[in-house]
C-alpha positions in Angstrom: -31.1 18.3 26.8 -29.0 19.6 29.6 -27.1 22.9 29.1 -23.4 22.6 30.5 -21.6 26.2 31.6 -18.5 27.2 29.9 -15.9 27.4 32.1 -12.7 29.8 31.6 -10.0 27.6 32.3 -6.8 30.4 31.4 -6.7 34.2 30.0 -9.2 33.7 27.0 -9.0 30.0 27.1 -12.5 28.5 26.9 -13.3 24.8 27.8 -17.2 23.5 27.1 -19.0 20.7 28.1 -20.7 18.9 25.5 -22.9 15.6 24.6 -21.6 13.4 22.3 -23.5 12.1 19.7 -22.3 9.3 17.3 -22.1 10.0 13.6 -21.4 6.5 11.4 -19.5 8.4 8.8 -15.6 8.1 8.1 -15.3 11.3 6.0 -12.6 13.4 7.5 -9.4 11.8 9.2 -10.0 13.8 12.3 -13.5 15.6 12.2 -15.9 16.7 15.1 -19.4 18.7 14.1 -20.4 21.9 16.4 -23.9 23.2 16.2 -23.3 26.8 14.1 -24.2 29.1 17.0 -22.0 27.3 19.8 -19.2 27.5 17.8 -19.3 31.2 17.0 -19.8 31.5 20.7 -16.9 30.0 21.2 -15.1 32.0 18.6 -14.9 29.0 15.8 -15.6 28.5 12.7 -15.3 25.6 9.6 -11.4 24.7 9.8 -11.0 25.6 13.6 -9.3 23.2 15.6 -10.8 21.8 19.2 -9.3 19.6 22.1 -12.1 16.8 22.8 -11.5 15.0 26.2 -13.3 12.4 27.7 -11.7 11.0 31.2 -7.7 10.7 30.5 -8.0 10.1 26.5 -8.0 13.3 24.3 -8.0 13.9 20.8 -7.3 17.2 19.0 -10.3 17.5 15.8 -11.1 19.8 13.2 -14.0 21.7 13.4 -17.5 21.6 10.8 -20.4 23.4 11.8 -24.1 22.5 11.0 -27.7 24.2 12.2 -29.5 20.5 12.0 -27.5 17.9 12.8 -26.4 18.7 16.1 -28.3 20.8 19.1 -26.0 23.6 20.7 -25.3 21.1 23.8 -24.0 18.3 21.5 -21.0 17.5 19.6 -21.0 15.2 16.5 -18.5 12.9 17.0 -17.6 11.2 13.5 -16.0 7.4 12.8 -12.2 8.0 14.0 -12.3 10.5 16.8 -15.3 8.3 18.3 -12.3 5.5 18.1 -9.7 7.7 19.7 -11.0 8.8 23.1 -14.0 5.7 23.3 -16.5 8.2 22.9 -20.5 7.0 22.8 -23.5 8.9 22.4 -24.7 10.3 25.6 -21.1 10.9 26.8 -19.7 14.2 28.3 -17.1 15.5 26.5 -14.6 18.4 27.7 -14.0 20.7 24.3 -11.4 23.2 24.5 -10.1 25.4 21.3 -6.7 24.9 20.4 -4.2 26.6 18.3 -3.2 26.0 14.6 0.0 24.0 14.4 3.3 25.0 13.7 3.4 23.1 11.1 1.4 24.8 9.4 4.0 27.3 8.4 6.2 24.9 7.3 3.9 23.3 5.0 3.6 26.4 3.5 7.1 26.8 3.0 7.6 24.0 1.2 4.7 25.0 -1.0 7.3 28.0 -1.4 10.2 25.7 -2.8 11.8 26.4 0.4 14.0 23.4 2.3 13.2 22.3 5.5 14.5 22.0 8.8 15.1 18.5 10.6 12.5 20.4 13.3 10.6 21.3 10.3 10.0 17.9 9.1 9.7 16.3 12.4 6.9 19.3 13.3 4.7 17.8 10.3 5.1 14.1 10.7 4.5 14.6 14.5 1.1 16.7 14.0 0.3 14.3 10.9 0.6 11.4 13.4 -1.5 13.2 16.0 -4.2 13.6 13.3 -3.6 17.8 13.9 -3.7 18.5 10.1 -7.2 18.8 8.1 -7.5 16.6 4.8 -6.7 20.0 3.0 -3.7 20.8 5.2 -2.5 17.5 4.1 -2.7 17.9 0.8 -1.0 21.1 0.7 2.0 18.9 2.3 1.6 16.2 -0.6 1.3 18.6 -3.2 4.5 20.6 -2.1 6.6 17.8 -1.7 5.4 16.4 -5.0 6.0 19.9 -6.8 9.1 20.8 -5.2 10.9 17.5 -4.0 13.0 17.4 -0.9 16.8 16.7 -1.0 18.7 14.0 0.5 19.1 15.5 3.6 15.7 16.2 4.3 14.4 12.9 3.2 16.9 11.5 5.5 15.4 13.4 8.5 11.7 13.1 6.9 12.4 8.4 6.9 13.9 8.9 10.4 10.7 11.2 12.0 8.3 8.3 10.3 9.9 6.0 11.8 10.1 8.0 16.0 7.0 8.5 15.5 5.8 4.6 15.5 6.8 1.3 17.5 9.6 -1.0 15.9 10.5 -4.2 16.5 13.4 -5.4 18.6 14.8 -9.0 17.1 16.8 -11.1 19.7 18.8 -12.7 16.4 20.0 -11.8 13.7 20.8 -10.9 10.7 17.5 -9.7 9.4 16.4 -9.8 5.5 13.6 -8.0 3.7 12.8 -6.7 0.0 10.6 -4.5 -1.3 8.8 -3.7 -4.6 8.1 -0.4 -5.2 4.6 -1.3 -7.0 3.2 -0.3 -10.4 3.1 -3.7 -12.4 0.0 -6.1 -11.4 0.4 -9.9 -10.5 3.6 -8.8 -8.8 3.2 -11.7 -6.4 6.7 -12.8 -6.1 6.6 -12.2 -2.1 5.1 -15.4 -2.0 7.6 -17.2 -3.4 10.4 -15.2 -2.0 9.5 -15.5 1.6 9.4 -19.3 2.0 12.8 -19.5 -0.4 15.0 -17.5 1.9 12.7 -18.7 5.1 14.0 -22.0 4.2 17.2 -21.3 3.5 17.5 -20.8 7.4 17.5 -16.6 6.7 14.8 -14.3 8.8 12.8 -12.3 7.0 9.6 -10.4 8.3 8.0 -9.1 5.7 5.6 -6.5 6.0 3.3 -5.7 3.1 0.7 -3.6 2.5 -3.1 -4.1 0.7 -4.3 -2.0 -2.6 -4.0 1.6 -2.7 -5.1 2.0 -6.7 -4.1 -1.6 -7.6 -5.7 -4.4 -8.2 -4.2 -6.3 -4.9 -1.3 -5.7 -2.3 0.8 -8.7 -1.3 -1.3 -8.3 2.3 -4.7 -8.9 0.4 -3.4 -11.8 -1.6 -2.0 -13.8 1.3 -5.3 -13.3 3.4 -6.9 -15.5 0.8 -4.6 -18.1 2.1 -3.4 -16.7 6.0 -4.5 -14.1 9.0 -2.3 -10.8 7.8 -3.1 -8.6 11.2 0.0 -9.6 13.1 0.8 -8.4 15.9 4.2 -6.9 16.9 4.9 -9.9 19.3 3.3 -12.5 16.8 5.7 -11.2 13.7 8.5 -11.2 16.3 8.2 -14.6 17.6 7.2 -16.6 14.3 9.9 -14.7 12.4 12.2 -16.3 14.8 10.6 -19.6 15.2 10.3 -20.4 11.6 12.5 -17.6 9.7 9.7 -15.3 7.6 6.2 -13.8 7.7 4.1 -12.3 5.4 2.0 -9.5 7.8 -0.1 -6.2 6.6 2.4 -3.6 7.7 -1.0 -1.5 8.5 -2.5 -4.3 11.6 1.0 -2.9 13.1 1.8 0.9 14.0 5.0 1.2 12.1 5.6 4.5 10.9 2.0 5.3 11.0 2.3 8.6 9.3 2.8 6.8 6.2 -0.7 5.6 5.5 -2.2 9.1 6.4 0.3 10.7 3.7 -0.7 7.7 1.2 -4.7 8.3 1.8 -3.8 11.7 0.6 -2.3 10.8 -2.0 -4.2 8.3 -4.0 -7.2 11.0 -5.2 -4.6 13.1 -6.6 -2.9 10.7 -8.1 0.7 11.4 -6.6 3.9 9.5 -5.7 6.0 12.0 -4.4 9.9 10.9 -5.1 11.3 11.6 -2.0 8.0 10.3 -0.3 8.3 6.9 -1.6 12.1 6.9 -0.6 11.0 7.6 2.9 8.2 5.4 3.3 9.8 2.0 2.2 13.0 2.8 4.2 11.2 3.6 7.4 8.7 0.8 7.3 12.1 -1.1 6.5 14.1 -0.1 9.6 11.2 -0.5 11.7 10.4 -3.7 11.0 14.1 -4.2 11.9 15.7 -4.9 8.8 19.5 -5.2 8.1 20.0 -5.9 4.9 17.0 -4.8 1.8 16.7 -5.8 -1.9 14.6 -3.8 -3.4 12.6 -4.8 -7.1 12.2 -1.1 -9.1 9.5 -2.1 -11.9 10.8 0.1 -14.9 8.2 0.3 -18.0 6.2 3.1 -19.6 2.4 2.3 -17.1 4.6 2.3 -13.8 5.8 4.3 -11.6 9.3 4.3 -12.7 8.8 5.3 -16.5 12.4 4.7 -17.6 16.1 3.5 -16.7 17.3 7.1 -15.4 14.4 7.0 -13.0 15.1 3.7 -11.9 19.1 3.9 -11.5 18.2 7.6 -9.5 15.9 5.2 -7.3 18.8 2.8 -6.8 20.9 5.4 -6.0 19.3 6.9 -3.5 18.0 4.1 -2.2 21.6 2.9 -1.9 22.6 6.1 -0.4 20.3 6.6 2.3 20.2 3.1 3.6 23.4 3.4 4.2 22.4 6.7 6.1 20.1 4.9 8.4 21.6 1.9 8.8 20.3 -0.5 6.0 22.1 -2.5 3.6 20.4 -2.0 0.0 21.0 -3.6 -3.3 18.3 -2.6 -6.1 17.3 -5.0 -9.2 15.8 -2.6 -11.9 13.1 -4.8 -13.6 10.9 -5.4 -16.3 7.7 -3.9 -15.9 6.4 -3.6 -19.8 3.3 -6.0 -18.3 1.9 -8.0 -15.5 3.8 -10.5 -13.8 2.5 -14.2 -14.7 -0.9 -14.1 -15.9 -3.3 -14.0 -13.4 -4.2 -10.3 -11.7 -6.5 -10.2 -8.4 -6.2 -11.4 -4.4 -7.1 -15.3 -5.2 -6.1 -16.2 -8.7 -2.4 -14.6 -7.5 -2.5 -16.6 -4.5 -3.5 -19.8 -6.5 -1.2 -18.8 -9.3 1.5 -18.7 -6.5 1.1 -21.8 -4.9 1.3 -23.4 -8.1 5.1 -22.6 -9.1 5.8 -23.6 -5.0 3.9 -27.2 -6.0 5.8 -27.0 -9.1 3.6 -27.1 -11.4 4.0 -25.2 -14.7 3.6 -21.4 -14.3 4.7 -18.3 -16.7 8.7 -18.1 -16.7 8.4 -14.0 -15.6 6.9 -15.4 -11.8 9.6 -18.2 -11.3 12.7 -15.8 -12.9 11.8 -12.8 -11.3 11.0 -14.3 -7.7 14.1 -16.2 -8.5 16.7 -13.6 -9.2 15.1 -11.3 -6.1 15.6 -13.8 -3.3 19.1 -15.0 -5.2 19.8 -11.5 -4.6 18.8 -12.0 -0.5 20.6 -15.3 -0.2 23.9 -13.8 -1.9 23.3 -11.0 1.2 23.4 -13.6 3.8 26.3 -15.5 2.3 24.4 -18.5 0.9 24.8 -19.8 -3.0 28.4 -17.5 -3.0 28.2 -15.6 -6.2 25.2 -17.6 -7.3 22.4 -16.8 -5.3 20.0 -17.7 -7.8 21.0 -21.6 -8.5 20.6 -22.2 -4.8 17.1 -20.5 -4.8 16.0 -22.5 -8.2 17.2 -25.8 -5.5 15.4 -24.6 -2.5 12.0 -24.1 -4.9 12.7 -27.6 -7.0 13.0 -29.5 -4.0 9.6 -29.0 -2.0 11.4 -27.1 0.6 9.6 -23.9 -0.1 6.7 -25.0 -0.5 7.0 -27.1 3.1 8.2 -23.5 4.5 4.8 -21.6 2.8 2.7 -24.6 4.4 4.7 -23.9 8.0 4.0 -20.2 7.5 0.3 -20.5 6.6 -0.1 -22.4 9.8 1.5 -20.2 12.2 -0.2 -17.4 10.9 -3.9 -19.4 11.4 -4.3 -20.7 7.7 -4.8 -24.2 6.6 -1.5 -25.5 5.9 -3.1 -28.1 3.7 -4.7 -26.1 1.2 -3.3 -26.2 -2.5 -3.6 -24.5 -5.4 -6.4 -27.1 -6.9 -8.4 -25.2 -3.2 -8.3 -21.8 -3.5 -11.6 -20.7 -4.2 -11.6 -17.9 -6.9 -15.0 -16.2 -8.3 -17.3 -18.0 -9.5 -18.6 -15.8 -12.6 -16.5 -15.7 -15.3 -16.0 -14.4 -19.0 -14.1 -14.4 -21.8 -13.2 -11.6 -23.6 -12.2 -12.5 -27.6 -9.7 -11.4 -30.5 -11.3 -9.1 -32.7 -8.3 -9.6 -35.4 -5.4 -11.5 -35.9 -2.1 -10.8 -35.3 0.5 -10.6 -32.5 -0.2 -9.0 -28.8 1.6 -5.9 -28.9 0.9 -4.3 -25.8 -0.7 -4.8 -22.4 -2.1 -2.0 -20.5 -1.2 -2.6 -16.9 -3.6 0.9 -15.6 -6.6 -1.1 -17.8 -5.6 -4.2 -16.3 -6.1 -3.0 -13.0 -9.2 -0.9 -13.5 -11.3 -4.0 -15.2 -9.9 -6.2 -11.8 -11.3 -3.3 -9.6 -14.7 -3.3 -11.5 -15.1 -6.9 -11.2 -14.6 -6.6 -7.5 -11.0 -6.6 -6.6 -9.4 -6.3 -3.9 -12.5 -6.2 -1.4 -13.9 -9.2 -3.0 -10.9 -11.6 -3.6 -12.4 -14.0 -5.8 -12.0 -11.0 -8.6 -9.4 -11.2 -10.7 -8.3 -12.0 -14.8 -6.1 -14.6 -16.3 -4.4 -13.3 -19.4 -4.1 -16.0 -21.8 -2.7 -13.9 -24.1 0.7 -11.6 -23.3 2.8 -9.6 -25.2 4.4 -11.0 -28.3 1.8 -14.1 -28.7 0.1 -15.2 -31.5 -3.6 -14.5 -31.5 -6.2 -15.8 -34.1 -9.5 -14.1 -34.7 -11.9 -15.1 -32.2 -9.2 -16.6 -29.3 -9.6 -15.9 -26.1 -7.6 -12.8 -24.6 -8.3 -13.2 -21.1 -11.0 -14.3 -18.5 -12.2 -11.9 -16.7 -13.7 -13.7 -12.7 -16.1 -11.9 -10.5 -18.5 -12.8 -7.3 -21.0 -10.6 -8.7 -22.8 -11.3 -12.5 -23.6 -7.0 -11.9 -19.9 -6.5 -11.6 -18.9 -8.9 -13.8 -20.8 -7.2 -16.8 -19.8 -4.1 -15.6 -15.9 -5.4 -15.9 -16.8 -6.9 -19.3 -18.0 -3.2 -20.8 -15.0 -1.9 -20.0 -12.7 -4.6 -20.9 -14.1 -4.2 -24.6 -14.1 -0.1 -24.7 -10.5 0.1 -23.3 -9.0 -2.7 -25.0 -6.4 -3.6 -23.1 -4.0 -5.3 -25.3 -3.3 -4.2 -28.8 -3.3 -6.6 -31.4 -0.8 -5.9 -34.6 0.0 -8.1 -37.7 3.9 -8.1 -38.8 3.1 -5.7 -41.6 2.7 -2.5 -39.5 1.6 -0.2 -43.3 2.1 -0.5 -46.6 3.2 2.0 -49.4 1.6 3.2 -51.7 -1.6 2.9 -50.0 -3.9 2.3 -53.1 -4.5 -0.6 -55.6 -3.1 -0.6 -59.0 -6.5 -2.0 -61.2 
């Protein structure tokens, strides 16, 4: 190995060369590994922050040291920095040791219940964007926020630094539509419906979604069973204004790209921070260039929103700061006691989906909800009067949807002329029975989603369960519940297991006790 100099480059400022070497590991957003005794010599430590360069690209990385994994000329280079600045092993790298952020200091102060500053909040989101904060640092900013909320005002500053510090898109016409769920119930598919309703009602709307955080399958991963998601800016632009909608993964696009850094951080706590999710709808909103937003708020006891107070305090403020930044909003506060329709997972939504747009017969929830959401949009763009939803019930009766989803599909590299009879879903399946008779009283919508995710879902989107059972049906002994598909027979079994220890739908007879409890002989 060759030994590079140091080289003082201002007052106590050290630079170092160093070789790169490659480490295939994605742990840490932002992580570089020193060998032990070159960083002391430099003065760092475990948490330290470094400036690697390598020819005009640069990337600013937190520091972990090791004795064995690299020699004192080299410096580890892990998944995402490597991506940054192009780095390969055997490369030269510049490393200079940088200063902790300002932010920093504001995190902390937030931790402290204290309000922020507009340069505050733009500090964090900037050095968030730049990848300047440590895993732990960002934590501390989720955690704070979550504990200690954030008023109007600094949400207000907090959606409009998301959204400076990403690329939006310019539309040459207008106006331009979107909506929004803001998650929690599974087999929420309606998107795919909603899009090719108001797409052929000659609206625009470019609708950005994204894939599964902690459910079973975002709107992004469902369509990719029947379309190419990763749009480009350009390629949302122009078919958005050729045909009137897309459906594109908001995270193939750098909108607000702070957002999915803050969302990574917050799925292992388990955390929605209120004013968080305010902010990152409304900025992915604006930046996609939207005009005018209907949002669907899920309300029931396994979703986000737990109750009506929540919900109307969502509208609200939804409401509010739309009108702050420039966005039309109206809110629908929905029913969220259990999935949507009765299939759950990428494919059997997709198939499920295609089937109410071929018109064949599908759970009332799918074709009133999707319905009444883009009634809601056409009402915005003065179509149907006062009754948006008539004139969406006609555009979806008469083919013209479905046309639209084919057109859509198409122009987003799909095959136009697959149906729902196509869609290939897994190919392992089983049922899961009635152990009583009765009436379904209950379905879990966290279970629901768990026994999806062990079968496979979203990463393998033939997983998935149809619920042949919902709440308030009659159920003999012995009926079939649900099916529960898989691509695996391991996962499958695994699913099975713990679709029969968590039971996910409760089963009661009309006669909830009776009193006295004993037998008169």
């Amino acid at each position: 190995m060759k030994n590079f100099k140091k080289h003082l480059i201002s007052g106590c400022d050290i630079m170092v060369e160093l070789i790169a070497k490659k480490i295939d590991l994605e742990a840490g957003e932002n992580t570089v590994i020193l060998n032990k005794r070159e960083a002391e010599s430099l003065g760092l430590r475990s948490q330290s922050r470094v400036k690697v360069i390598k020819d005009n690209e640069s990337a600013v990385a937190i520091v972990e040291t090791s004795l064995t994994l690299v020699e004192e000329d080299e410096i580890g280079v892990l998944h995402r920095v490597s991506g940054r600045i192009n780095a390969n092993t055997g490369d030269v790298l510049k490393v200079v040791p940088t200063k902790r952020p300002e932010s920093i200091d504001h995190i902390r102060e937030k931790l402290e219940g204290k309000e922020l500053s507009e340069h505050a909040i733009k500090e964090i989101i900037s050095d968030i964007t730049e990848r300047r904060l440590s895993d732990i640092e960002l934590s501390a900013y989720v955690s704070g926020v979550y504990a200690n909320g954030m008023n109007l005002r600094e949400t207000k500053d907090l959606t409009l630094a998301m959204i400076e510090t990403g690329e939006t898109i310019e539309f040459d016409k207008h106006p331009i539509f979107d909506h929004h769920s803001i998650g929690g119930v599974p087999g929420n598919k309606i998107t795919l419906l909603i899009v090719p309703i108001v797409a052929a009602a000659g609206l625009m709307i470019p609708k950005t979604s994204s894939r599964a955080i902690s459910s079973a399958g975002g709107t992004a991963d469902i369509f990719e069973v029947l379309a190419d998601v990763t749009l480009s800016l350009n390629e949302i632009k122009k078919i958005t204004e050729e045909i009137g909608g897309t459906i594109a993964w908001g995270g193939g696009v750098n909108l607000a790209p702070s957002d999915d850094l803050i969302i990574r951080a917050e799925y292992p706590l388990r955390i929605d921070p209120y004013s968080q999710v305010l902010a990152s709808v409304l900025s992915k909103k604006k930046a996609t260039g939207a005009e005018y937003l209907v949002m669907d708020i899920p309300v029931g006891p396994d979703t986000k929103v737990k109750d009506l107070d929540k919900g109307r305090r969502y509208a609200r403020d939804f409401v509010t700061l739309g009108e702050e930044i420039g966005i039309n909003v109206r809110c629908a506060l929905s029913y969220g006691g259990q999935p949507i329709g009765r299939t759950v997972g990428p494919a059997i939504e997709a198939k499920e989906a295609l089937q109410a747009l071929e018109g064949k017969e599908v759970p009332t929830s799918l074709i009133e909800k999707s319905l009444e959401i883009a009634g809601m949009i056409l009402e915005f763009g003065g179509i149907g009067e006062k009754n948006g939803k008539d004139k969406a019930r006609s555009i979806l009766e008469s083919g013209k949807a479905l046309d639209k989803m084919k057109e859509i599909i198409e122009n987003q590299r799909g095959d136009p002329d697959i149906t729902s009879d196509t869609v290939p879903v897994g190919g392992h399946t089983a049922h899961i029975y009635a152990k009583e008779e009765g009436y379904v009283g209950t379905v879990n919508n966290h279970t629901i989603i768990e026994i999806v995710r062990c079968a496979g879902g979203p990463y393998h989107k033939g997983a998935g369960i149809y619920l042949k059972k919902k709440r308030g049906d009659k159920v003999e002994k012995g009926e079939i519940l649900m099916t529960i598909y898989s691509e695996n027979t391991g996962k499958l079994e695994e699913a099975v297991k713990l679709a029969k220890h968590s039971a996910p739908m409760s089963i009661e007879g009309m006669i909830l006790e009776k009193h006295p409890n004993y037998k008169i002989v």
